[in-house]
C-alpha positions as CSV (number, residue, x, y, z in Angstrom):
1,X,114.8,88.7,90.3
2,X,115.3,92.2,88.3
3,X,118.2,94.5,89.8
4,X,115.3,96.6,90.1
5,X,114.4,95.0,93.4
6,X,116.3,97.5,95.1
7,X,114.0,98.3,98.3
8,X,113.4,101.1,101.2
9,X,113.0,99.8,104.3
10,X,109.6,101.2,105.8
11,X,110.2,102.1,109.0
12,X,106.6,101.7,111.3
13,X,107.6,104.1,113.4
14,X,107.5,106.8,110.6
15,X,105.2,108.2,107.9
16,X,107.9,107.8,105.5
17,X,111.0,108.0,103.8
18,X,111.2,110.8,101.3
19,X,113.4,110.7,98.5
20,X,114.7,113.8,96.9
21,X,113.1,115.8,94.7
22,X,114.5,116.0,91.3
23,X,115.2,118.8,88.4
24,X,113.3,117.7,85.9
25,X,111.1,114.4,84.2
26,X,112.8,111.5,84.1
27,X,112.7,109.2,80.9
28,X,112.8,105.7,82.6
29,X,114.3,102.9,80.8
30,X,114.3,99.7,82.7
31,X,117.5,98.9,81.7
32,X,118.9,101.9,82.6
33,X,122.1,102.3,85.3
34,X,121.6,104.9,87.0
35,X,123.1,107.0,89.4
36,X,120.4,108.0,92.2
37,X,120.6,110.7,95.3
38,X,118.4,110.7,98.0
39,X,117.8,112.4,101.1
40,X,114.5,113.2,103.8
41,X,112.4,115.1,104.9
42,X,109.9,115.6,108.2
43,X,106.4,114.8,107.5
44,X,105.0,117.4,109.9
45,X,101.3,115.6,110.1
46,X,101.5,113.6,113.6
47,X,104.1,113.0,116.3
48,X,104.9,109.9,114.5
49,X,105.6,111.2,111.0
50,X,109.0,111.9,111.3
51,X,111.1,111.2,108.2
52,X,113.5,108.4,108.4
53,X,116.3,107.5,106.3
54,X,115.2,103.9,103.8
55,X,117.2,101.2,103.5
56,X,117.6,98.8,100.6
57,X,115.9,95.8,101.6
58,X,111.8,94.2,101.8
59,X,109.4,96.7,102.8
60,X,108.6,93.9,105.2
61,X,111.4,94.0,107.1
62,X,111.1,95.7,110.5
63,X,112.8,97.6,112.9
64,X,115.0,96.5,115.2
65,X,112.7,95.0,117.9
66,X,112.5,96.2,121.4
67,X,112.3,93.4,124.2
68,X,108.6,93.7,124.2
69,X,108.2,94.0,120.9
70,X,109.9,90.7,120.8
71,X,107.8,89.3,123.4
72,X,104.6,90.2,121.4
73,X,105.6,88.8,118.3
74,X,107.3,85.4,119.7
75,X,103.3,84.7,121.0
76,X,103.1,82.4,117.8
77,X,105.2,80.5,119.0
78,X,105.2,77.3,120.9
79,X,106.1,78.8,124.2
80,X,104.6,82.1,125.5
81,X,104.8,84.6,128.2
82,X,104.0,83.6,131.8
83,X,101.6,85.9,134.7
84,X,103.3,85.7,137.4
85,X,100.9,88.0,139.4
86,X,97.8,89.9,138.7
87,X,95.7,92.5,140.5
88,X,92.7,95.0,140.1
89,X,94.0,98.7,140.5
90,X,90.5,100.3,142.1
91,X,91.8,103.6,141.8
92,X,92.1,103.4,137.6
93,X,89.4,100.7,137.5
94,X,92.2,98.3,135.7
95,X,93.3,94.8,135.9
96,X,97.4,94.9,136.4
97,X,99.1,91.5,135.1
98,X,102.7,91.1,135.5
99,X,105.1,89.0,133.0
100,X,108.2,87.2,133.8
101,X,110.1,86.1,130.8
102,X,114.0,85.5,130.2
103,X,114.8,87.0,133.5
104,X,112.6,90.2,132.2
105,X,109.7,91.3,134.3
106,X,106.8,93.6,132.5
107,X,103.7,94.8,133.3
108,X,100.6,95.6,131.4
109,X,97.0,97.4,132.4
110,X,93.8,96.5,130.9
111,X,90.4,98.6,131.3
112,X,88.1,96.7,133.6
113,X,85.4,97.7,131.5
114,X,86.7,97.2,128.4
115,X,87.8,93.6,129.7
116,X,83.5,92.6,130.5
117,X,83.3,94.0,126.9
118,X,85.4,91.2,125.8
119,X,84.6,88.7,127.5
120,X,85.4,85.5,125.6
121,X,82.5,83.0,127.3
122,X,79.9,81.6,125.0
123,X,77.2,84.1,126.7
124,X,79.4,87.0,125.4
125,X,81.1,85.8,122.3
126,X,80.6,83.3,119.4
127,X,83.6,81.5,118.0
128,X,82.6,80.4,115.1
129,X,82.1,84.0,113.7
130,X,84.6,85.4,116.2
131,X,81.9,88.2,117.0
132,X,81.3,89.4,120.5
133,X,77.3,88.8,121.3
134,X,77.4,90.5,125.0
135,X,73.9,92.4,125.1
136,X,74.8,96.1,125.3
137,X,71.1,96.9,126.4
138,X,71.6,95.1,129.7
139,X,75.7,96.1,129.8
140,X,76.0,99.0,132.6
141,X,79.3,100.8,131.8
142,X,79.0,102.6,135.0
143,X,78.3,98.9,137.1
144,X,81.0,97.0,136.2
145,X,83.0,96.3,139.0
146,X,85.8,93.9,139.6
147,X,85.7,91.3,142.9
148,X,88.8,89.5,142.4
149,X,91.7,88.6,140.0
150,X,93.7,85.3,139.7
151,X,96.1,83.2,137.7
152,X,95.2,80.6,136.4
153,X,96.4,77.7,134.3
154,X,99.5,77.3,135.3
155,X,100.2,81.5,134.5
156,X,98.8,81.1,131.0
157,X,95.3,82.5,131.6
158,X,93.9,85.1,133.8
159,X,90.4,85.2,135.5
160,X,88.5,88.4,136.6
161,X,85.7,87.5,139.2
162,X,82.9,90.2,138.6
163,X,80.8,92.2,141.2
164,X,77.9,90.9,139.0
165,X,74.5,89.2,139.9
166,X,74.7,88.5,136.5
167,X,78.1,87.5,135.2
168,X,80.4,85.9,137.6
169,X,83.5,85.2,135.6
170,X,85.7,85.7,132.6
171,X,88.8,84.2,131.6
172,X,91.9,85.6,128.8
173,X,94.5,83.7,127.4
174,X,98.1,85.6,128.1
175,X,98.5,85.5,124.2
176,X,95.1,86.8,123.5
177,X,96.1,89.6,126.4
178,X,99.2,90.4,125.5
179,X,97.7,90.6,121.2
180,X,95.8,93.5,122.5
181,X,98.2,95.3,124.8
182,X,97.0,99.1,125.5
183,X,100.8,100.1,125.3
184,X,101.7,102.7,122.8
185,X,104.6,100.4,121.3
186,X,102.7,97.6,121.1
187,X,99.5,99.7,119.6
188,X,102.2,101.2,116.9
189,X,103.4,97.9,116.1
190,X,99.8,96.3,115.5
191,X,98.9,99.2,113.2
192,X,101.9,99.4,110.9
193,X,101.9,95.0,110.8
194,X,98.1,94.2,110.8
195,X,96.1,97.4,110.1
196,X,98.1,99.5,107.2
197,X,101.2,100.4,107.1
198,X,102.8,103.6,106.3
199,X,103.6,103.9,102.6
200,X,107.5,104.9,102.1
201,X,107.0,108.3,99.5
202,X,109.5,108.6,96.7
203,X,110.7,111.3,93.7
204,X,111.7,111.2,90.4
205,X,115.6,110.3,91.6
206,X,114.5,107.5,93.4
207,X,111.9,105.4,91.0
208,X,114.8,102.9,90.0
209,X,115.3,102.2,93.3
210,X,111.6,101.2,94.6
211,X,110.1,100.0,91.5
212,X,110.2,96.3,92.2
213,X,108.9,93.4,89.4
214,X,107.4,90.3,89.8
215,X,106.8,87.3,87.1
216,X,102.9,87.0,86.7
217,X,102.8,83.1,87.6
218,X,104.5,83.2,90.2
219,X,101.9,85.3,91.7
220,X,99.6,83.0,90.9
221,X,100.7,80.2,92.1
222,X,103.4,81.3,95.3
223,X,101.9,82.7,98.1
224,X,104.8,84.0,99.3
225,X,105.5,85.8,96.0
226,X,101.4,87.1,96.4
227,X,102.1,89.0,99.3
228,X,105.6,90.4,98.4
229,X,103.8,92.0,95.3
230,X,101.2,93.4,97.7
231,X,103.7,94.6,100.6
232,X,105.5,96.4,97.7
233,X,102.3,98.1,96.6
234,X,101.7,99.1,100.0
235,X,104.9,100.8,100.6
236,X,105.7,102.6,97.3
237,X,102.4,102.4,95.1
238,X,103.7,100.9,92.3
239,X,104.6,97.4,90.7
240,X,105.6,95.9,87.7
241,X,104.2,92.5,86.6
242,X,105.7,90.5,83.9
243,X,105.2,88.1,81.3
244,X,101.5,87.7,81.4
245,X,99.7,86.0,78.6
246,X,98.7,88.3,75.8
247,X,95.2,87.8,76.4
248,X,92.6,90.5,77.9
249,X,91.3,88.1,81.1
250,X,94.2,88.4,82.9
251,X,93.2,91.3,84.7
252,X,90.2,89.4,85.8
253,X,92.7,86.6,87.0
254,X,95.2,88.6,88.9
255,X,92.2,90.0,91.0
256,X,90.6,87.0,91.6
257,X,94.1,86.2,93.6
258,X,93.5,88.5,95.8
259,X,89.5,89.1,95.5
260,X,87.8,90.4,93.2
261,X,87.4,92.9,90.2
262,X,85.6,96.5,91.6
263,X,83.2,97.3,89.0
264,X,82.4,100.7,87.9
265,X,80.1,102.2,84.9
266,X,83.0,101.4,82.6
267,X,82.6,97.9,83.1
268,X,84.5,95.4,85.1
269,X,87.3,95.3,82.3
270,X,87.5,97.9,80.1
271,X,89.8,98.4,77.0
272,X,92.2,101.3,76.5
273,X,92.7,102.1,73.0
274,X,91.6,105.0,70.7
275,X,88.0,105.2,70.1
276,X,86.1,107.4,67.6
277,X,83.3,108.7,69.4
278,X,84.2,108.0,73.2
279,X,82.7,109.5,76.2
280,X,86.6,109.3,77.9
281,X,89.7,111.0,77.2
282,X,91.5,108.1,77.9
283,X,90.5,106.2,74.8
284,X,91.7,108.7,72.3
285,X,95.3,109.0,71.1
286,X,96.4,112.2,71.9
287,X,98.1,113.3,75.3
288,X,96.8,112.1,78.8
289,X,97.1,114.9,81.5
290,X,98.5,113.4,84.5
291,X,95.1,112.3,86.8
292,X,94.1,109.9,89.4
293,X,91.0,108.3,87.9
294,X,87.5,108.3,89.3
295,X,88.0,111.5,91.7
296,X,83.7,111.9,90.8
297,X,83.3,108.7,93.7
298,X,83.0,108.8,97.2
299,X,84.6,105.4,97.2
300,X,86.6,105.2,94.2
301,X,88.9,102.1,93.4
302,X,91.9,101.6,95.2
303,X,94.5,99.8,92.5
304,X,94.9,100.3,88.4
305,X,95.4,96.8,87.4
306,X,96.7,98.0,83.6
307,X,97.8,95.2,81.2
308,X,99.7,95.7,77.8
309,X,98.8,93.6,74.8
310,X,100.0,95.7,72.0
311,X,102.4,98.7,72.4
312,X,103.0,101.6,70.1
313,X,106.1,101.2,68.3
314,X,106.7,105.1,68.1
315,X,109.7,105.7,68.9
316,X,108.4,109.0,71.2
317,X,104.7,108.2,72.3
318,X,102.8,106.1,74.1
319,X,104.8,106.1,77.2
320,X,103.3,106.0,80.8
321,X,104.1,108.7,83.1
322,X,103.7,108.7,87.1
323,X,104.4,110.3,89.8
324,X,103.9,109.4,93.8
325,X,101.0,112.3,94.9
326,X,102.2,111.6,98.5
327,X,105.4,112.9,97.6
328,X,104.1,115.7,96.2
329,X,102.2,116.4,99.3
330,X,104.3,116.3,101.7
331,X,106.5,118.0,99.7
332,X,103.9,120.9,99.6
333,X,103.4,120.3,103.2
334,X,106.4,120.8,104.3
335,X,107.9,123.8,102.1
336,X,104.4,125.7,101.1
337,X,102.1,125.0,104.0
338,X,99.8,127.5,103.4
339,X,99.3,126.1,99.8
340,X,99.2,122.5,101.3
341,X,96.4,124.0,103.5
342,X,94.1,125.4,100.5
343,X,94.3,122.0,98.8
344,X,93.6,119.8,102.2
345,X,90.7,121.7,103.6
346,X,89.1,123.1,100.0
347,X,86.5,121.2,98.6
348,X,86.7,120.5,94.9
349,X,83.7,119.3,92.7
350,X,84.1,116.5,90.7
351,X,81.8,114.7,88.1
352,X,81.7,112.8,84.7
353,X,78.6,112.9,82.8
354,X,77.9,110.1,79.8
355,X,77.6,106.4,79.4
356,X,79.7,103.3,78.5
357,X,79.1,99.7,80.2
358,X,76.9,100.6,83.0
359,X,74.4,102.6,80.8
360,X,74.1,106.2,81.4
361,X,75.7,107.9,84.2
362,X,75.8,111.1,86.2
363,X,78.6,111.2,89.0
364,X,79.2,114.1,91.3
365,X,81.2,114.2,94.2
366,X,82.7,117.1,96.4
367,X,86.4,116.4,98.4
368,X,90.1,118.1,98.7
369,X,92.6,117.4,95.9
370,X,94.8,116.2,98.9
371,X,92.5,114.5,101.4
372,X,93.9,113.6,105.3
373,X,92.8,111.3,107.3
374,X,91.8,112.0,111.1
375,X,95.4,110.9,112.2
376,X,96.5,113.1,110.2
377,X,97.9,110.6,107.8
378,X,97.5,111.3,104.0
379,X,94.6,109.1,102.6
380,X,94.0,110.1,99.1
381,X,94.8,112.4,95.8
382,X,92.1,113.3,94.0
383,X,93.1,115.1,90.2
384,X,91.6,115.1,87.1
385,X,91.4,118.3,84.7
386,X,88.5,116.7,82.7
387,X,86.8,115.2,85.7
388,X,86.9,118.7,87.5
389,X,83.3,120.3,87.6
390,X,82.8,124.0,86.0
391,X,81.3,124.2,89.3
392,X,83.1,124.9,92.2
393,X,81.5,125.8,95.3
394,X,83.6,128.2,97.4
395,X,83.7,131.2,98.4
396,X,84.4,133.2,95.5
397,X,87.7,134.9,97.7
398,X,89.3,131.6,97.8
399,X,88.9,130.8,94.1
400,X,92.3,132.7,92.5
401,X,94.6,131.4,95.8
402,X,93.1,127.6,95.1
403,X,94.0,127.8,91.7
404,X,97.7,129.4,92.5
405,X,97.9,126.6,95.0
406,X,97.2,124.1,92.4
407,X,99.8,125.5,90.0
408,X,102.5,124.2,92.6
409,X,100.9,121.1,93.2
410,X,100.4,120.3,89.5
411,X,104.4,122.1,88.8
412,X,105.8,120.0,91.5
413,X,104.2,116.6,90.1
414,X,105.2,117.3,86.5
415,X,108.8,117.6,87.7
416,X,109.1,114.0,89.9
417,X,107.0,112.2,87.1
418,X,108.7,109.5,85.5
419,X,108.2,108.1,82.1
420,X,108.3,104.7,80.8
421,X,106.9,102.4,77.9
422,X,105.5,99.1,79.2
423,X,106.0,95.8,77.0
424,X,103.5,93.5,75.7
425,X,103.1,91.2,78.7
426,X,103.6,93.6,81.2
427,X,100.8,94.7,84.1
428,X,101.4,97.8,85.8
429,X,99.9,97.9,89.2
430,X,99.8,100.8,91.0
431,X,97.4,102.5,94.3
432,X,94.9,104.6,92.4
433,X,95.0,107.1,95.8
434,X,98.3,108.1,95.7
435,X,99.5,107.5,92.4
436,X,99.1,110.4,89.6
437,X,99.7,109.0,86.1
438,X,98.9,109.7,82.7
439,X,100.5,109.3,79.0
440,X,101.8,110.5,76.6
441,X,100.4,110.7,72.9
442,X,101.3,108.2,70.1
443,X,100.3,108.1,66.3
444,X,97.5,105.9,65.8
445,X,97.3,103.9,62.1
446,X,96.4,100.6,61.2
447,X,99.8,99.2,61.8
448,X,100.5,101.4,64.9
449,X,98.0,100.6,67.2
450,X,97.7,100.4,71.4
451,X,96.2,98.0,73.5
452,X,95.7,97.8,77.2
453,X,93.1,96.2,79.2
454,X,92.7,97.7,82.2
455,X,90.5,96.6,85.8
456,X,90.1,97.7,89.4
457,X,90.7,96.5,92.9
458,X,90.0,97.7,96.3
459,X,92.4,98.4,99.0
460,X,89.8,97.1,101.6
461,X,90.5,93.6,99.5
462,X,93.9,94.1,99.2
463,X,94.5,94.4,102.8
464,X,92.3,91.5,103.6
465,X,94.4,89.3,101.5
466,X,97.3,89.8,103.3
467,X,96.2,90.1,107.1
468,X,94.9,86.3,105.6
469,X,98.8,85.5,103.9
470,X,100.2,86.8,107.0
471,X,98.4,84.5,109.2
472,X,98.6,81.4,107.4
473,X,102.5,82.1,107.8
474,X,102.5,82.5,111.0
475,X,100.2,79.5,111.5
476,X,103.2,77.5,109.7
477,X,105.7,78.8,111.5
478,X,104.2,78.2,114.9
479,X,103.5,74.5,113.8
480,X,107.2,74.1,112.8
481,X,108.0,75.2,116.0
482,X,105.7,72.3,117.7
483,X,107.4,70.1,115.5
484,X,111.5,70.8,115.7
């Protein structure tokens, strides 16, 4: 393992954990010592972005656990919480179980509606595709009504006897309760563990610290090592692979680990190296403005899968540069809020006209250069100086403050990019909705050339893969138990 392992924590609690901006680019060597200094800052977009100070260690790791936290995540476990009593509350319309556990005595409400919405018998739900079957044309929100409540199975199960000609009955498991707990704790801690947690945001001064490399078999073939890579790429947006062959389907294997390749009109693989007569920027030699790539689709790919075959052997050119657009955001966020504003709520107009793989093409798409989510959380960077339309459809007074809000944005990102020259063998993976990168130019001859095969994934399939690593683990940990 590379010194470069040096972690954040990421705290589920937060939105993040900011490291300083710096002065100026950074020329990264990966052997480079160096000094860093880091500090935070609130991310004002929720209640729950609040900026927490990162710790060196997995992104993985959690917080320190709260008794029910620990109650909710020991349910994988051989033994489980006990109801010791259960009741219907008429006055909220909710079923009340009570917990006793280690001398520890909790309580938890559930919706009596939502409950008949979940009801787990085979007239309600099918198992073998886990989908709930109830027939909402016949379900009367307004009707349900509870008769009676009582614990059963020795205090492992519940059963709620309905006021329904109907429906009689339905039973929940403790564990399959207690899974989907309606307290806010427990809500927070199911978002950040199953759903997506919060990335940790970094500058310049603190790429040496979060940039974390893995050896390309090992992925492969460890599962464990599969979702440290992908728990890394969630929290900071970039890794480094290693030592992959110095072939060009190795991109095609590294996706097929986790899903599959997300094909767009430049083909499922596509080859970065200068090109007389390309429809792309990217395949020429000279200077790559700093971009996020395909801002033109509503759905664009979530991860740069970029591998290196052959590296320029300029001694200036051909470097990489990146930068974390969260950062940048929140930096704006927090310091030029008005300017944060204009980029958040103005809608640009992208497009890229030509043809390649796919044949010929026309893309067009309309959306903020920073683009928030509904919970406030940020969701995705869109930037791209070739890709941005001549168009743009806005009131012509916002035009000259957009583009003075862009100035910032585009100063801030130049100054907390860092620069660095992959090697032959080396895959650099990073979240194409966050991360900002580009290159520098190189001298292109016959016996100076530059090679990368590059390829797409989505973060829908990236998340998938590990919600599925995460519960095979936990299935092996829970029959260890059984078996110690």
């Amino acid at each position: 393992m590379s010194a470069l392992r040096c972690l954040a924590t990421l705290n589920s609690r937060v939105a993040a954990a900011i490291v300083a901006p710096a002065g100026r680019r950074v020329s990264f060597n990966f052997s480079l010592n160096r000094t860093t200094t880091r500090r935070t800052f609130a991310n004002t977009g929720t209640p729950l972005q609040k900026a927490a100070t990162a710790a060196t260690t997995s992104p993985s790791a959690a917080r320190p656990e709260t008794s029910r936290s620990k109650s909710v995540r020991r349910l994988d476990e051989a033994t489980s919480p006990k109801i010791s009593d259960a009741c219907y509350d008429a006055t909220e319309s909710r079923v009340v179980i009570r917990l006793t556990e280690d001398d520890e005595h909790r309580r938890y409400e559930f919706p009596a509606v939502w409950l008949r919405d979940n009801c787990r018998c085979e007239r309600c739900f099918h198992p073998g595709s886990t989908s709930r079957v109830l027939d909402w044309e016949r379900f009367d929100v307004e009707a349900v009504r509870v008769a009676q409540v009582l614990v059963t199975n020795d205090g492992q199960s519940v059963e709620v006897r309905w006021n329904d000609e109907l429906h009689r009955s339905s039973v929940y498991d403790v564990k399959w309760l207690l899974r989907r707990s309606f307290e806010q704790q427990d809500t927070a801690d199911y978002l950040q563990q199953w759903y997506r947690p919060r990335p940790v945001v970094w500058g310049a001064d603190g790429f040496r610290e979060i940039l974390k490399e893995f050896r390309f078999e090992e992925v492969l073939q460890d599962d464990a090592v599969l979702r440290q890579w992908i728990e890394a790429l969630i929290a900071y947006g970039v890794v480094m692979i290693k030592d992959a062959p110095l072939t060009e389907n190795e991109c095609r294997r590294l996706a097929d680990r986790v899903g599959f390749i997300r094909k767009t009109h430049y083909g499922e693989e596509f080859i970065v190296k200068a090109k007389e007569g390309t429809s792309n920027v990217a395949y020429l030699s000279t200077p790559l403005q700093m971009h996020t790539d395909l801002p033109y689709y509503d759905y664009k790919p979530g991860c740069n899968l970029l591998h290196c075959l052959v590296q320029s052997t300029n001694v200036v050119g051909g470097e990489n540069l990146i930068a974390d657009g969260f950062y940048v955001a929140e930096y704006l966020r927090q310091h030029h809020p008005d300017e944060f504003r204009l980029l958040s709520e103005t809608l640009v107009d992208w497009s890229d006209l030509g043809s390649d793989e796919g044949g010929a093409f026309h893309s067009i798409y309309r959306a903020p250069v920073i683009c928030i989510g509904r919970d406030g959380r940020l969701e995705r960077i869109n930037h791209s100086v070739p890709q941005r339309d001549s168009r743009f459809s806005v009131p012509i007074d916002r035009v000259e403050p957009w583009y003075r809000a862009m100035k910032r944005f585009v100063t801030v990102l130049h100054r907390e990019a860092v620069s660095f020259k992959t090697a032959p063998g080396d895959i650099l993976t990073f979240s194409n909705v966050r991360m900002v990168h580009g290159r520098n130019g190189y001298t292109d001859t016959a016996g100076n050339t530059r090679h990368i095969v590059g390829a797409y994934l989505d973060w829908d399939e990236i998340y998938s893969k590990l919600r599925v690593l995460k519960a095979a683990a936990s299935a092996a940990s829970a029959g260890n138990e059984k078996h110690t």
